[in-house]
C-alpha positions as CSV (number, residue, x, y, z in Angstrom):
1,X,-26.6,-20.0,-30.6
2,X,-30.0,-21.2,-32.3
3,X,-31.3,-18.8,-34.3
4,X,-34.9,-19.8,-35.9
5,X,-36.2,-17.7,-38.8
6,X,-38.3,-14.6,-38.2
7,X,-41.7,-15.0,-37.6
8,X,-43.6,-14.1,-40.8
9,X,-46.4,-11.3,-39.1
10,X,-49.5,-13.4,-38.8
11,X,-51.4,-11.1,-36.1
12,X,-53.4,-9.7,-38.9
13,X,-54.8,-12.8,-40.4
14,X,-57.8,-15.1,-38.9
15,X,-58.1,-17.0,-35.9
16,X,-58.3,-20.9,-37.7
17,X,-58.2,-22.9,-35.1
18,X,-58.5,-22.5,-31.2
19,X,-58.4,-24.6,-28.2
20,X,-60.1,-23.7,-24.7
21,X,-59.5,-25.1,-21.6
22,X,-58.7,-28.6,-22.9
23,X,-58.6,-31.3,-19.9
24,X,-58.0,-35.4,-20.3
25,X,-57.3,-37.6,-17.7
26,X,-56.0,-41.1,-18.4
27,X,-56.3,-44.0,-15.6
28,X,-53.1,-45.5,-14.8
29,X,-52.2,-48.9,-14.4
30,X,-53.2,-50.5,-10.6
31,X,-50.4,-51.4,-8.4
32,X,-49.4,-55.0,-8.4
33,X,-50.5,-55.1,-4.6
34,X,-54.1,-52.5,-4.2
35,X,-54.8,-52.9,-7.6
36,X,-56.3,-49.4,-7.9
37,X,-56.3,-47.5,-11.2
38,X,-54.6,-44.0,-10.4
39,X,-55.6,-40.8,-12.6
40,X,-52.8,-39.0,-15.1
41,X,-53.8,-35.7,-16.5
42,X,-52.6,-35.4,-19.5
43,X,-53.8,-32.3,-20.1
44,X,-54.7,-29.6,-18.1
45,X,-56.3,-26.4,-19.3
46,X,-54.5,-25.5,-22.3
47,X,-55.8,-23.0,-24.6
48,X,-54.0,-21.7,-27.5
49,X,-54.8,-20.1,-31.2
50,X,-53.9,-20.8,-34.4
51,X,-54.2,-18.2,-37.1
52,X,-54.4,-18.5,-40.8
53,X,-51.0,-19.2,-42.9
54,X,-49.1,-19.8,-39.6
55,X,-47.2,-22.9,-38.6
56,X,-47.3,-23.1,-34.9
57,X,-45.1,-25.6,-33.0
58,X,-46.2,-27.5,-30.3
59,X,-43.3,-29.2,-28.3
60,X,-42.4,-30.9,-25.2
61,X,-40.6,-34.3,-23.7
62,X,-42.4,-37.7,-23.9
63,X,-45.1,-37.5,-21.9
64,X,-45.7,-33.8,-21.9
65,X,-49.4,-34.1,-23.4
66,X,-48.6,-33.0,-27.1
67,X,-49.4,-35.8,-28.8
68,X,-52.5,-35.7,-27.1
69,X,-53.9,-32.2,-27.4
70,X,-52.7,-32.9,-31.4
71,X,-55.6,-36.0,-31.1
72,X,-58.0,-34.1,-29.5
73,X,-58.1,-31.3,-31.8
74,X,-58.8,-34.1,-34.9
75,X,-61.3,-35.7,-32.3
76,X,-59.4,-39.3,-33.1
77,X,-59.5,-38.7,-28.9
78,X,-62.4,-37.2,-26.7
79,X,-61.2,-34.1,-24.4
80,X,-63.3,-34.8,-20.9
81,X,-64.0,-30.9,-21.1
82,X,-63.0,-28.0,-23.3
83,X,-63.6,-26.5,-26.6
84,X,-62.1,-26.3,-30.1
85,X,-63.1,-24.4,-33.0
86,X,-62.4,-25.0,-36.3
87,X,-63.1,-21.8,-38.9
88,X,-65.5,-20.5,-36.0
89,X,-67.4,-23.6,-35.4
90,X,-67.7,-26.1,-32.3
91,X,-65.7,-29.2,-33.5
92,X,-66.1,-31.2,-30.1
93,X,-69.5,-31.0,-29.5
94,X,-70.3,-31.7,-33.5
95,X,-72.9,-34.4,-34.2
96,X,-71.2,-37.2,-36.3
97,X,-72.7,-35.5,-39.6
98,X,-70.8,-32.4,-38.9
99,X,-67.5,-33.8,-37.8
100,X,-67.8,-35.6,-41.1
101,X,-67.9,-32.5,-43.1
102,X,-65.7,-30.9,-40.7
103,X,-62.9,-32.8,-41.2
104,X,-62.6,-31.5,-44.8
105,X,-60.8,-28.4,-43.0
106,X,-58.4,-30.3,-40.6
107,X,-56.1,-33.3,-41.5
108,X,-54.1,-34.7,-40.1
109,X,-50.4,-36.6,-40.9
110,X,-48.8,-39.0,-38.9
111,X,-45.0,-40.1,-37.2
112,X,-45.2,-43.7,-38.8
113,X,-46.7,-43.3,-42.6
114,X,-46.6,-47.3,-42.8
115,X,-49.1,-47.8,-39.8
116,X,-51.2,-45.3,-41.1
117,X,-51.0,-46.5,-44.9
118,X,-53.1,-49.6,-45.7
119,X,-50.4,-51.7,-47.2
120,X,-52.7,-53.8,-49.6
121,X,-54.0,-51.0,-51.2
122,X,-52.2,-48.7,-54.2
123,X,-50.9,-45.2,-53.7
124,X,-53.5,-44.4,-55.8
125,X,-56.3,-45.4,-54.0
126,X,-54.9,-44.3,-50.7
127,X,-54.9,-41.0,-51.6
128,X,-58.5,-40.7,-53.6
129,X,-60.2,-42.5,-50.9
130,X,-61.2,-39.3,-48.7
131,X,-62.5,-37.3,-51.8
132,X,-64.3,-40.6,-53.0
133,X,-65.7,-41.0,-49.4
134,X,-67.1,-37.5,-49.6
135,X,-68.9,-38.0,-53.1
136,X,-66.0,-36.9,-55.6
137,X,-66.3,-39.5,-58.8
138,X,-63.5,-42.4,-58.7
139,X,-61.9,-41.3,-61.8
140,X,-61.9,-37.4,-60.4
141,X,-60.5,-38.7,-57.4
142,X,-57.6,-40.7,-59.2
143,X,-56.7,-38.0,-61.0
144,X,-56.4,-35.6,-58.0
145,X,-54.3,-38.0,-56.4
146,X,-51.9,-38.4,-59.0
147,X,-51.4,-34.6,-59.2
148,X,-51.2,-34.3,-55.6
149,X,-48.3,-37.0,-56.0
150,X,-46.0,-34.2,-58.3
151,X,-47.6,-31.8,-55.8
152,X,-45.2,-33.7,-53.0
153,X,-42.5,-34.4,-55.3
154,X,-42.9,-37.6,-56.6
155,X,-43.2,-39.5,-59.7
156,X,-46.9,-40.2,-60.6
157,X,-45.9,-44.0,-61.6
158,X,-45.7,-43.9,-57.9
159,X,-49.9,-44.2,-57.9
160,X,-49.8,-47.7,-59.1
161,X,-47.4,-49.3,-56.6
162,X,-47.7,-50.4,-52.7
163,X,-46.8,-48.6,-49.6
164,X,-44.1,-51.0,-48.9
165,X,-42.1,-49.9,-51.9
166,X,-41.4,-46.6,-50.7
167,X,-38.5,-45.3,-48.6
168,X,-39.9,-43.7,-45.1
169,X,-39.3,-40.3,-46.8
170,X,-41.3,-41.0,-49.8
171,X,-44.0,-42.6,-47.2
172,X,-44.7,-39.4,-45.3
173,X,-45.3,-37.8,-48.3
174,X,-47.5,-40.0,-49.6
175,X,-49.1,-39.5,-46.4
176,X,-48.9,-35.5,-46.7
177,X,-50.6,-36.1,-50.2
178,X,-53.5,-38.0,-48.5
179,X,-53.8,-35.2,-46.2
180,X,-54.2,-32.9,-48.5
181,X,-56.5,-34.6,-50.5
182,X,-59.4,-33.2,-49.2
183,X,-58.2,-29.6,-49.5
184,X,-58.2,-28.7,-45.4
185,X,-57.3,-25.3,-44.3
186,X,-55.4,-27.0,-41.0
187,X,-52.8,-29.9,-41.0
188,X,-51.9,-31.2,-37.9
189,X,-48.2,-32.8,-38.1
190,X,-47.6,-35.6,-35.1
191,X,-43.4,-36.1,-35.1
192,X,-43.9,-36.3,-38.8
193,X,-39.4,-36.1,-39.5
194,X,-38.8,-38.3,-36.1
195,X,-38.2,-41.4,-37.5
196,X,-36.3,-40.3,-41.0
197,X,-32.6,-39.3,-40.9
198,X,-31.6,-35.8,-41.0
199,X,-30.6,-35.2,-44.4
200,X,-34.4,-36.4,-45.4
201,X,-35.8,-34.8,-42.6
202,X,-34.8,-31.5,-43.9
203,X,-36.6,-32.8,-47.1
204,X,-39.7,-33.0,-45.7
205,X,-39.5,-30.2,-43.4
206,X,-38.8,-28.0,-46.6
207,X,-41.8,-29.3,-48.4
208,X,-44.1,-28.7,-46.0
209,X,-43.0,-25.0,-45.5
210,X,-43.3,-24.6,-49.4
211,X,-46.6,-26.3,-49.8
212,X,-48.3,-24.1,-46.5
213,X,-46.7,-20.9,-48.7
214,X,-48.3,-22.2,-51.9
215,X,-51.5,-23.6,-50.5
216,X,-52.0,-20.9,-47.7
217,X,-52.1,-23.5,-44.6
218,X,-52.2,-23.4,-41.0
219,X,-49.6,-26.1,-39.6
220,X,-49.7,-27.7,-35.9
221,X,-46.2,-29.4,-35.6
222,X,-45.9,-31.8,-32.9
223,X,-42.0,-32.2,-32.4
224,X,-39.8,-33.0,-29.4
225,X,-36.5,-32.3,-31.3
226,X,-36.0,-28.3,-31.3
227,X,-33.8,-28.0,-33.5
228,X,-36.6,-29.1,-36.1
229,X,-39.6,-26.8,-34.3
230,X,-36.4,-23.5,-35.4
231,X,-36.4,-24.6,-39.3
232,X,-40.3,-24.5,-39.4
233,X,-42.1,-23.1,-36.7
234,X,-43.5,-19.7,-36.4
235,X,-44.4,-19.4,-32.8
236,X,-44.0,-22.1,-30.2
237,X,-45.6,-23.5,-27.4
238,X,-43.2,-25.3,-24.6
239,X,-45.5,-28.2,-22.7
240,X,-44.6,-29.7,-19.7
241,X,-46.9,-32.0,-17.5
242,X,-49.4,-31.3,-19.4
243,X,-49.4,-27.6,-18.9
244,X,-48.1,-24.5,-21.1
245,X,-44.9,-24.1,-19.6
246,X,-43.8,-21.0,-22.2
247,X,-45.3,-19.6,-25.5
248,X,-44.3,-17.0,-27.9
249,X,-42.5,-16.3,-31.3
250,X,-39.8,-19.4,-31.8
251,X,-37.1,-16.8,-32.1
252,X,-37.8,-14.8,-28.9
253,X,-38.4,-17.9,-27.0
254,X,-35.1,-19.2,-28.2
255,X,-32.7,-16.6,-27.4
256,X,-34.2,-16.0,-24.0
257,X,-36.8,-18.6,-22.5
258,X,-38.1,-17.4,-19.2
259,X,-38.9,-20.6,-18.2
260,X,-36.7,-22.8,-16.7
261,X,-37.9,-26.4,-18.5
262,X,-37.4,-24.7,-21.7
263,X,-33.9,-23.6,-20.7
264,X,-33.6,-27.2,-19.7
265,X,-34.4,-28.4,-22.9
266,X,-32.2,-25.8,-24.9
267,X,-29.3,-26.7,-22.6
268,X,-29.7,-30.3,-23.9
269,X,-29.8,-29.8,-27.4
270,X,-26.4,-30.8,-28.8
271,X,-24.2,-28.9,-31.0
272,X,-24.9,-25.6,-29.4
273,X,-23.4,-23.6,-32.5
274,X,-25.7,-25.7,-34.5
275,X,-28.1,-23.1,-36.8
276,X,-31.0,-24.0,-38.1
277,X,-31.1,-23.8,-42.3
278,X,-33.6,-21.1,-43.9
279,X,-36.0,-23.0,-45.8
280,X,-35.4,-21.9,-49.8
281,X,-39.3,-22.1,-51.4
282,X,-39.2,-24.6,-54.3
């Protein structure tokens, strides 16, 4: 059976980041014959906490609203009601000045590295260009970057060449790297291992459990596959329809989900035997 790793006792440590009654509605296409636009909630009243040093999975289908609530809480999308605090402090109904400095404390990394990464600039400058943005000298900037670049395990030649020379496994961790640049409390993972094979998704998914130990974060992973949600994840919340459909400690809701779309989902996961690696700090 699956067996995720304990969860390490977080119940003690701060509340970091917490949705409230998060709602978006998308309109649908119009039929080919009426025309008319129908509505598609996406999300519907989910509220959930994220405490300090804890890597919380968020997972569900296609479709289930994940990928959503993970763009609403980095405001790349606008919630139609809710709230969400970051370190105490209204992020969705910050003026632009404060979302600015806000974003310091909550990053976030993306499924495809390439279409995030501008492929005509250097490493380099992809990395230093938060910090510069935010005031930090150039040549401070550079510098960060390149350390950040052992920090994720590669080669700090690696600063003066293009996105396009890199393997996707060395692309999401230039993309980590950027993410960390600007030394946020909170990442926010988006399928970040869904489109690498396995052997190099269990190289990423061991980084990012060593660098949350060594740099004390608070991860939101967004993942569909869970199997990968087990190696990382803490605690776990199941979405379906855009609704919590089960939450708890990954282990607990493992061997004995109560709800019958996360049974569902367990009952499809091949390789029942199959258990999940514990993740060896570097």
């Amino acid at each position: 059976a699956l067996t995720p790793p304990p969860a390490k006792p977080s119940l003690e440590q701060p509340v970091i980041l917490k949705a409230s009654a998060l709602r978006k509605t998308f309109k649908a296409r119009g039929g080919l014959l009426t025309g008319k636009r129908s509505a598609v909630s996406a999300v519907k009243d989910l509220s959930f906490e994220l405490r300090q040093g804890e890597t919380l999975g968020v997972v569900g289908e296609s479709g289930s609203g994940k990928t959503t609530v993970s763009r609403i809480v980095t405001r790349l999308l606008e919630a139609d009601s809710g709230k969400v605090d970051v370190n105490g402090r209204d992020f969705l109904s910050a003026s632009p000045r404060e979302v600015r400095a806000m974003r310091k404390d909550i990053q976030m990394v993306f499924q495809d590295p390439m279409a995030s990464l501008n492929p005509r600039r250097r490493v380099v400058d992809l990395i230093a260009q938060g910090p510069i943005v935010h005031g930090v000298p150039k040549e401070q900037a550079h510098a960060k970057a390149r350390e950040l670049l052992e920090l994720v395990e590669l080669s700090p030649a690696a600063a003066d060449r293009f996105p396009h020379e890199f393997s996707g496994g060395q692309r999401q961790r230039i993309g980590i790297a950027r993410a960390l640049a600007l030394e946020p409390r909170i990442i926010v993972a988006d399928e970040p291992v869904s489109a690498l094979d396995v052997s190099v998704q269990a190289q990423v998914l061991r980084l990012l459990a060593d660098l949350r130990e060594r740099l004390n974060l608070s991860l939101l992973f967004v993942t569909h596959d869970l199997r990968v949600a087990a190696q990382l994840c803490d605690r776990i919340i199941v979405m379906s329809k855009g609704e919590i459909a089960e939450a708890g400690p990954t282990a607990q809701v493992f061997a004995n989900p109560q709800h019958e779309y996360t049974q569902r989902l367990l009952a499809s996961i091949p390789g029942k035997g199959w258990t999940p690696p514990r993740l060896e700090h570097a």
